[in-house]
C-alpha positions in Angstrom: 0.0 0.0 0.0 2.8 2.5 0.2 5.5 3.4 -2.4 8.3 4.3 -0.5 9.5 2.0 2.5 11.9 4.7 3.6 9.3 6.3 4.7 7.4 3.4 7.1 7.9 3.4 10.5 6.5 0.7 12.4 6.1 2.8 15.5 4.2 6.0 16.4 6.4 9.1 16.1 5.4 10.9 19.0 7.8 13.4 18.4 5.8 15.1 15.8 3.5 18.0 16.3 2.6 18.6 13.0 -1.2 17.9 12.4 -3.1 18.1 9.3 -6.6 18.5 10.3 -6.8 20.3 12.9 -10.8 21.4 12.7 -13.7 18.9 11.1 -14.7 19.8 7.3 -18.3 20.3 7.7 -20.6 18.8 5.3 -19.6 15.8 3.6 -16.5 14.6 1.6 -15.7 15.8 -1.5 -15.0 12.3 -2.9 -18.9 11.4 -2.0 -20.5 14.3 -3.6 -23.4 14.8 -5.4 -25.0 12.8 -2.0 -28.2 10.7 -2.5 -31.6 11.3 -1.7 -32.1 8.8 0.8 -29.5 10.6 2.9 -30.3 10.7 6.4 -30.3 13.7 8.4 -31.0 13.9 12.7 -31.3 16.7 14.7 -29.3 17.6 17.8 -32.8 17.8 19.9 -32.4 17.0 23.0 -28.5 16.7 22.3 -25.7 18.1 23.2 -22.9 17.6 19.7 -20.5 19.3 18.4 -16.5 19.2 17.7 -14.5 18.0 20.4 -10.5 18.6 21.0 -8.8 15.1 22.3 -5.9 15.6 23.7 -3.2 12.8 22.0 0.8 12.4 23.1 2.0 14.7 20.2 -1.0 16.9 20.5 -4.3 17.3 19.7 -6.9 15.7 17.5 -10.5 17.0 16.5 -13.2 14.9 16.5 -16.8 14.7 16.7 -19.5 14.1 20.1 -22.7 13.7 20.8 -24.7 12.6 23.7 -28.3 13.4 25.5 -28.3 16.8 27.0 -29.6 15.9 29.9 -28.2 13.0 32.4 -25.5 10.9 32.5 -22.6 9.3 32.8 -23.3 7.3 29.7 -22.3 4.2 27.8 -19.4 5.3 25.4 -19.5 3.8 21.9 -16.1 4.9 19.6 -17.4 5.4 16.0 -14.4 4.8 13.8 -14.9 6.6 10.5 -15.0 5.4 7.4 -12.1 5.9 4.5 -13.6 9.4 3.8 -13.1 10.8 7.5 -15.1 12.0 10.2 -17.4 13.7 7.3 -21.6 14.9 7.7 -22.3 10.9 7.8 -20.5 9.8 10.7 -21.3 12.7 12.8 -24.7 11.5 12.2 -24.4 8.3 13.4 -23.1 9.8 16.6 -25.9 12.0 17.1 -28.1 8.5 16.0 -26.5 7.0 19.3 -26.8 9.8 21.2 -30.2 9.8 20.7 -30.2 6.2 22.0 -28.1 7.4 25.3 -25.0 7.0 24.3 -21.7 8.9 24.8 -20.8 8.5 21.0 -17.3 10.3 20.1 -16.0 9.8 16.4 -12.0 10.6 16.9 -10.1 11.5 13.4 -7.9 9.5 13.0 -5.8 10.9 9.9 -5.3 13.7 11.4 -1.3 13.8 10.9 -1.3 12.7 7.8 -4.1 14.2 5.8 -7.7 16.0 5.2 -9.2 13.4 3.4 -13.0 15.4 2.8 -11.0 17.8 0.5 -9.9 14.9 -1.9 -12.1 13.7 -4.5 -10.9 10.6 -6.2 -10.9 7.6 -3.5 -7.4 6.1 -4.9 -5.7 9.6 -4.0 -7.3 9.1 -0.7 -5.8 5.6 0.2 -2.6 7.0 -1.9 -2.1 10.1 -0.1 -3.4 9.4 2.9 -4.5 6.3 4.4 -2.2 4.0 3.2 0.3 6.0 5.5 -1.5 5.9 8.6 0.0 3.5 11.4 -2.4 1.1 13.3 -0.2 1.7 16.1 -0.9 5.1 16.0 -4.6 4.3 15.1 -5.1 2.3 18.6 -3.2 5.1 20.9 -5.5 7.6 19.1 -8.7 5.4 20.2 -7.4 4.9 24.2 -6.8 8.7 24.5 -10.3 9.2 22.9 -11.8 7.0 26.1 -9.4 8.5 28.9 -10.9 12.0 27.6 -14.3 10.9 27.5 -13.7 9.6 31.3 -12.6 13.1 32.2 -15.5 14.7 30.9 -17.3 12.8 33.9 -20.7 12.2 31.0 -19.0 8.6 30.0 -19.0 5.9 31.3 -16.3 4.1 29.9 -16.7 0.8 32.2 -19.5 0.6 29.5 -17.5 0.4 26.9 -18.3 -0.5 22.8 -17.3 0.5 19.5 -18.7 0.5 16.0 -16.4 1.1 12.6 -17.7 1.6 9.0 -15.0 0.1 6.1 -11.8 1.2 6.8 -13.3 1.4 10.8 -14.7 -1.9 10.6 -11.1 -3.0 10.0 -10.3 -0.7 13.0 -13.2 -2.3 15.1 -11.4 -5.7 15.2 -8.3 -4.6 15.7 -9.6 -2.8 18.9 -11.1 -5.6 20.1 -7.9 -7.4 19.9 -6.1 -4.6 21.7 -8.0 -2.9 24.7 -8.9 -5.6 27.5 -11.4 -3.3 28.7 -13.7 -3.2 26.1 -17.0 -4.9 26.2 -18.4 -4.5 22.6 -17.3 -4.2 19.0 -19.2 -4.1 16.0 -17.7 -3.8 12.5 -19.6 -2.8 9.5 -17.8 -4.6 6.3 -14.2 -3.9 7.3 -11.8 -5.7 5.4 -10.5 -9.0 7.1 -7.3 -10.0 5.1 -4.6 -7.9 3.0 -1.1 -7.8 2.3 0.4 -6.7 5.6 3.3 -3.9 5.5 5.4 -2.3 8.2 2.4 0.4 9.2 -0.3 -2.6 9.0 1.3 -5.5 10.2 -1.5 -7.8 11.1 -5.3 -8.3 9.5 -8.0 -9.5 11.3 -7.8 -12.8 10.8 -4.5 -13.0 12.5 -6.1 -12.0 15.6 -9.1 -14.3 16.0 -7.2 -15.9 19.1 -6.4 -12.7 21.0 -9.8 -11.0 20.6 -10.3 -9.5 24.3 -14.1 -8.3 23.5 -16.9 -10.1 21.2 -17.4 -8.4 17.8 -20.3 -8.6 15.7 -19.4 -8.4 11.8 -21.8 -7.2 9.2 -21.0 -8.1 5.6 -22.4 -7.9 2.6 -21.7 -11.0 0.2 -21.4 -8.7 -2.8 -19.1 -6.8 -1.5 -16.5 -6.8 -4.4 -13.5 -6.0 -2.0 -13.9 -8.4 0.2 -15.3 -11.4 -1.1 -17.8 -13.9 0.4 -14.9 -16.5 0.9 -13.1 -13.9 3.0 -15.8 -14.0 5.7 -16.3 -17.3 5.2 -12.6 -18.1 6.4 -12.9 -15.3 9.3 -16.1 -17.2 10.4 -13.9 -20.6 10.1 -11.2 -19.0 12.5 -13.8 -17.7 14.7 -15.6 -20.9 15.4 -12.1 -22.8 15.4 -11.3 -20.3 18.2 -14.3 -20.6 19.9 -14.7 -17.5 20.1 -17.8 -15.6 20.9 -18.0 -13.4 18.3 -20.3 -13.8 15.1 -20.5 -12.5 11.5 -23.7 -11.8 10.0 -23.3 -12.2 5.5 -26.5 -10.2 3.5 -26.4 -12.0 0.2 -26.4 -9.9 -2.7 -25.4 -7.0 -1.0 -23.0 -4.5 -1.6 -20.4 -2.9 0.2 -21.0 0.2 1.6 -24.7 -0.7 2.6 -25.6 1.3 5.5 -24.2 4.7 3.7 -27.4 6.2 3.2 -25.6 9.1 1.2 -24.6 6.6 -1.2 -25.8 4.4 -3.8 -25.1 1.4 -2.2 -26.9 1.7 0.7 -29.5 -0.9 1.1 -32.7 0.0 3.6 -33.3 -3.7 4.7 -29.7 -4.8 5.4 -28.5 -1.3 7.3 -32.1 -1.1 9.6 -31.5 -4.7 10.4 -27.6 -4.6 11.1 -28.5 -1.4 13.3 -30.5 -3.3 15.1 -28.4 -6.4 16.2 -25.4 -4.0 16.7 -27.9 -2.2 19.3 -28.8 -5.8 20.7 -25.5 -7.2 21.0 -24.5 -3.8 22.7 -27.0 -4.5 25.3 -26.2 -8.4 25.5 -22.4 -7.6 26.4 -23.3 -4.8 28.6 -23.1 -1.7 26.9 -26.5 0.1 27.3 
């Protein structure tokens, strides 16, 4: 995924305090415009959202909160954006938990290397961009998000889940595999098996034995970058493992299906993964 191995470092440079994004691009990314009709908006009734400032070990990252105005501490679910950024439609889903009761925070994660919501061709993205973000750096960026939301005193991060779309769904199992204290994942076609390189040195399936948290995987088994036989062999591991976490495959669905800003979003399949992500939330805890 990257072009010059001089410039991969296997460990997080905290030395750096140079960050690309350093404020949220409002609206959504450039990459996903015109948006579709379908799109779904929510309202901050009743809320309390808004950009955030999350304090990291080389600085400071923005990133996006919601949660019920009134209240709390509540259950903390990290929403791990998608390839194109904390853009319009993960806010939303934030302010969609939050509406729920959650403490939902959406941390950007790209913020050294990149404002993704200003390019508009997806291979520049993963060019430019993602390709040269670290997982290592990825994980520190999601414990510093939860040790700010504790401080805040609305979160309660004993209560803790997490939900990723694509590139976060990755991100979600990864987590899971990391942070012993969380309760929840639940990732939303993220891809399960790639080349590895020095910045992304293990896929999903890799980690089925150290998974410290149950995830729930939604799929869908027209998803032409990561095929049906993928999930099959992550559902393989998993039961091999006996592990307790399950992957749930829509047939003849694309990827991309709960984006409700883009074509491929598919009603059915995103209302019904919604739901058991909200189930198996409350079946682990984290309600």
């Amino acid at each position: 995924m990257h072009d010059d191995a001089s410039e991969l470092l296997p460990r997080v440079d905290f030395t750096r305090r140079e960050f690309a994004v350093t404020t949220l691009a409002a609206g959504f990314a450039l990459a996903v415009q015109p948006v579709s009709a379908e799109t779904i908006t929510t309202d901050t009734k009743g809320l309390e959202a808004g950009e955030v400032k999350i304090p990291v070990p080389d600085g400071e990252i923005p990133g996006y909160r919601a949660m019920p105005d009134q209240g709390g501490p509540f259950p903390v679910v990290l929403v791990v954006q998608e390839i194109f950024g904390v853009h319009e439609h993960i806010k939303d889903l934030c302010r969609r938990l939050a509406k729920l009761g959650y403490f939902a925070v959406a941390p950007a994660l790209y913020a050294r290397q990149g404002d993704v919501a200003r390019i508009d061709d997806i291979q520049e993205i993963i060019r430019a961009v993602v390709s040269k973000v670290p997982d290592s750096q990825v994980l520190s960026d999601l414990d510093a998000t939860v040790a700010w939301a504790k401080q805040t005193g609305k979160a309660d991060t004993a209560k803790l889940a997490t939900t990723g779309f694509c590139w976060g769904g990755r991100i979600v199992w990864l987590y899971a595999a990391h942070n012993p204290n969380l309760k929840a994942g639940a990732a939303w076609y993220g891809r399960l098996a790639s080349a590895p390189d020095a910045l992304h040195p293990k896929n999903p399936i890799d980690l089925v034995g150290d998974l410290k948290a149950p995830v729930l995987g939604l799929y869908g088994g027209a998803d032409t970058g990561i095929p049906a036989a993928s999930v099959e062999k992550m559902q393989q591991a998993l039961k091999a493992a006996n592990a307790p976490s399950e992957i749930i495959l829509y047939p003849d669905t694309p990827h991309g299906f709960n984006a409700d800003y883009r074509p491929t979003y598919r009603k059915d399949q995103a209302e019904d993964g919604w739901k058991r992500m909200l189930a198996w939330f409350k079946k682990n805890g984290v309600a």
